[in-house]
C-alpha positions as CSV (number, residue, x, y, z in Angstrom):
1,X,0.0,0.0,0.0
2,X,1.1,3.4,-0.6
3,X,1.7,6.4,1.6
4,X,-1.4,7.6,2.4
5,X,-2.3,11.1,0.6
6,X,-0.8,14.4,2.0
7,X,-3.3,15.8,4.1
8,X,-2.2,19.6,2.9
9,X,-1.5,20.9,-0.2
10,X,2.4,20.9,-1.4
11,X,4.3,20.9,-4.5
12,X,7.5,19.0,-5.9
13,X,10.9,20.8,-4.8
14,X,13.4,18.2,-5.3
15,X,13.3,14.4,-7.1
16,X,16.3,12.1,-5.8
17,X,15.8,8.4,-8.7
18,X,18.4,5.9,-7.3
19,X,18.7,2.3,-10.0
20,X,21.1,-0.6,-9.2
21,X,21.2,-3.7,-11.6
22,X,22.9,-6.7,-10.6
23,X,24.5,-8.8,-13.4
24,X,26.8,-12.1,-13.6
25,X,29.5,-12.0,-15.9
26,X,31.0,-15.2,-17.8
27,X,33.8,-15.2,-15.6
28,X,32.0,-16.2,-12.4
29,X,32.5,-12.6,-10.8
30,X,29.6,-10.1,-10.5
31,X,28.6,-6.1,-11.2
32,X,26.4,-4.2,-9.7
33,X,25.7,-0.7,-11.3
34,X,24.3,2.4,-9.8
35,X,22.8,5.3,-11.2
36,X,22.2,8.5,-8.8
37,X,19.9,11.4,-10.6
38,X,18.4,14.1,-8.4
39,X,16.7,17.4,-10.3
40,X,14.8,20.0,-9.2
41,X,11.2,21.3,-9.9
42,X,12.3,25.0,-10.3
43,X,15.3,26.5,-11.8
44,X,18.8,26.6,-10.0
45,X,21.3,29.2,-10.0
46,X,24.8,28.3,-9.3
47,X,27.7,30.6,-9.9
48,X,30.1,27.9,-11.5
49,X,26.8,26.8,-13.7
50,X,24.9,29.5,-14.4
51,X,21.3,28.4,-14.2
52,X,19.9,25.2,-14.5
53,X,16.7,24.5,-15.6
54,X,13.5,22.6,-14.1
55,X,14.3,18.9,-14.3
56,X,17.7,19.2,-15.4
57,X,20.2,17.1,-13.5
58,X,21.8,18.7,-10.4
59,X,23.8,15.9,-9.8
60,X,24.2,12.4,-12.0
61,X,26.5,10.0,-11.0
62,X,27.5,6.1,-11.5
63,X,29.2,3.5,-10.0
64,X,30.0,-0.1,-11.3
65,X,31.1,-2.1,-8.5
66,X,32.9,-5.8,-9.7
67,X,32.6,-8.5,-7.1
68,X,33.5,-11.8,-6.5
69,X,32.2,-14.6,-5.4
70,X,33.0,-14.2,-1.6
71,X,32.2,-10.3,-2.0
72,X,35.6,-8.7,-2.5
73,X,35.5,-6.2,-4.5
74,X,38.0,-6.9,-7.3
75,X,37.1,-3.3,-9.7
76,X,35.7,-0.1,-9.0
77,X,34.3,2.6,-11.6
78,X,33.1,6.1,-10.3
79,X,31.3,8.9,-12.7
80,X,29.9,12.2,-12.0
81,X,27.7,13.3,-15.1
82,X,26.4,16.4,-13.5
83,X,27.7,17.9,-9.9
84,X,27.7,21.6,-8.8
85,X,30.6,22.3,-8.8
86,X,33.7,22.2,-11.2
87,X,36.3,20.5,-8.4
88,X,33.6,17.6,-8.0
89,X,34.3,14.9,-10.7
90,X,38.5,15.2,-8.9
91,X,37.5,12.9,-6.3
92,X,36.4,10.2,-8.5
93,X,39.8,8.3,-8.8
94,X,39.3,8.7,-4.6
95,X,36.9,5.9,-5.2
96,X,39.5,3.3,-6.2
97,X,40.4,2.8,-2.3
98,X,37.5,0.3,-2.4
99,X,39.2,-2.3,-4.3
100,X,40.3,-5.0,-2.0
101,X,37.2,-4.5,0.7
102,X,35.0,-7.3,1.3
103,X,31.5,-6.4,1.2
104,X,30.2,-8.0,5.2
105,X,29.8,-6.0,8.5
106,X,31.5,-2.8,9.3
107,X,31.6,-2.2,5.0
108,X,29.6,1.3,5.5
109,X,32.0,2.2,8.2
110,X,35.2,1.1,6.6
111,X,33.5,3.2,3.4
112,X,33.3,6.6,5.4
113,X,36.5,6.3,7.0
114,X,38.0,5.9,3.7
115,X,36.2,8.7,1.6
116,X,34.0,11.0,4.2
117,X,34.6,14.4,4.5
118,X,36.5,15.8,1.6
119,X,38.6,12.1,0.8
120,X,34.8,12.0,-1.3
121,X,31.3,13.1,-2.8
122,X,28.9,12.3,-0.4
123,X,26.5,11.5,-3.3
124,X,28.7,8.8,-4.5
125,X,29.5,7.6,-0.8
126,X,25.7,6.9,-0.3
127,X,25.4,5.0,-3.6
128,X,28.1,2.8,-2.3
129,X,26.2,1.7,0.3
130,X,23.4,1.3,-2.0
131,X,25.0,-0.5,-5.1
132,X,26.5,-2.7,-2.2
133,X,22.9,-3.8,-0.9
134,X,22.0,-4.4,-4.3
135,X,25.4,-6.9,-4.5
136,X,24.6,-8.6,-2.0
137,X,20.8,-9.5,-3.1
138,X,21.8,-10.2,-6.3
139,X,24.7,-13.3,-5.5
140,X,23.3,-14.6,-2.3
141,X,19.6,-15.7,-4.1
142,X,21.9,-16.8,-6.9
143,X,23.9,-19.3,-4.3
144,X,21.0,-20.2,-2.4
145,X,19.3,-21.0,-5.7
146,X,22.3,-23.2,-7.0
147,X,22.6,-25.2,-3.2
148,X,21.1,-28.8,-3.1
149,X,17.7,-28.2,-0.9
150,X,18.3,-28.2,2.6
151,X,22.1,-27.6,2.5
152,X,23.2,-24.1,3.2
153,X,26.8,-24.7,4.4
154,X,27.5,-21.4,6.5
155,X,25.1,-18.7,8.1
156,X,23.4,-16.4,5.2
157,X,25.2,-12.7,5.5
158,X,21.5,-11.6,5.3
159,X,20.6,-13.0,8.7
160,X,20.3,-10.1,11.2
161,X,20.5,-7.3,8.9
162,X,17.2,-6.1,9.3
163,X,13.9,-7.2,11.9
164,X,12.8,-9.3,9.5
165,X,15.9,-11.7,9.0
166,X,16.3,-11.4,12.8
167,X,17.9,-14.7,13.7
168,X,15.4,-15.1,16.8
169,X,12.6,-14.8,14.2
170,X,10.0,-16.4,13.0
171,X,10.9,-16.4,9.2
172,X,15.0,-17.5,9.9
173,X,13.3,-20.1,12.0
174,X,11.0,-21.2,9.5
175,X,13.5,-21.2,7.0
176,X,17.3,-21.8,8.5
177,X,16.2,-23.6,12.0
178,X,20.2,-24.4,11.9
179,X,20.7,-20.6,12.2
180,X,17.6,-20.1,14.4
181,X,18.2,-18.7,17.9
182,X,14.9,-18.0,19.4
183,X,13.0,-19.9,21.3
184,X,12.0,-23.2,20.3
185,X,8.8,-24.0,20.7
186,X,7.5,-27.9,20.8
């Protein structure tokens, strides 16, 4: 169901359209793309820019991140289409520091050590996070999918990442009792 309708009258100010696609290449590794667009409803002045019309990308950036199989990631590319300001698209070879990282707990944190503050584009930073999500939903249906039934070999990275993988809940309980740690009930 939908948000419910506003209950007073407004108008559009600001769009933000975020896209991942999650693809396996032939050599076993995978990429996830990312695609960051925001635009305004209204004209924009900027003094580097000049003005920029209704609808026109403010900012419109990319990121391809190449993973493999155990999450690593192995290749990183970084693009910024449209930004503000002139000095912006400089920070996009910044973005290379993320070669190596495996994508698992602490990633986000690891990612704004690395390239918060001025080491980055805060745009970009978000859409790491974002494009990494959309790794890890894209290879771990593809090895649970590809597993004999009933044999998952180690605990699923998705377990405890948000209330409804909870490992004391009902749905990791229904459907990895091995990984269940709630109450059992007879």
């Amino acid at each position: 169901m939908p948000l419910h309708d506003p209950l007073v009258s407004r108008r559009l100010l600001h769009r933000r359209y975020i896209e991942c696609s999650g693809f396996e290449r032939e050599d076993g590794c995978f990429e996830v793309d990312g695609h960051l667009r925001d635009t305004k409803a209204h004209p924009v002045f900027n003094r580097w820019k000049g003005e920029t019309a209704p609808d026109t990308p403010v900012h419109d950036m990319w990121l391809r991140l190449t993973v493999d199989q155990n999450l690593t990631i192995t290749a990183v590319e970084a693009a910024s289409d449209s930004h503000p300001f002139e000095n912006c698209p400089s920070v996009v070879p910044n973005f290379q520091v993320l070669r190596g990282l495996r994508i698992a707990g602490g990633f986000q944190r690891t990612v704004k050590e690395l390239l918060g503050n001025t080491q980055g584009c805060t745009h970009l930073v978000d859409l790491v996070g974002i494009v990494a999500t959309a790794a890890l939903q894209t290879i771990a249906g593809l090895r649970l999918a590809r597993l004999e039934p009933g044999r998952i070999p180690e605990r699923p990275v998705f377990i405890n990442s948000c209330h409804g993988w909870a490992a004391d809940g009902p749905v990791v309980g229904a459907l990895y009792p091995k990984f269940y740690t709630g109450r059992k009930t007879e």
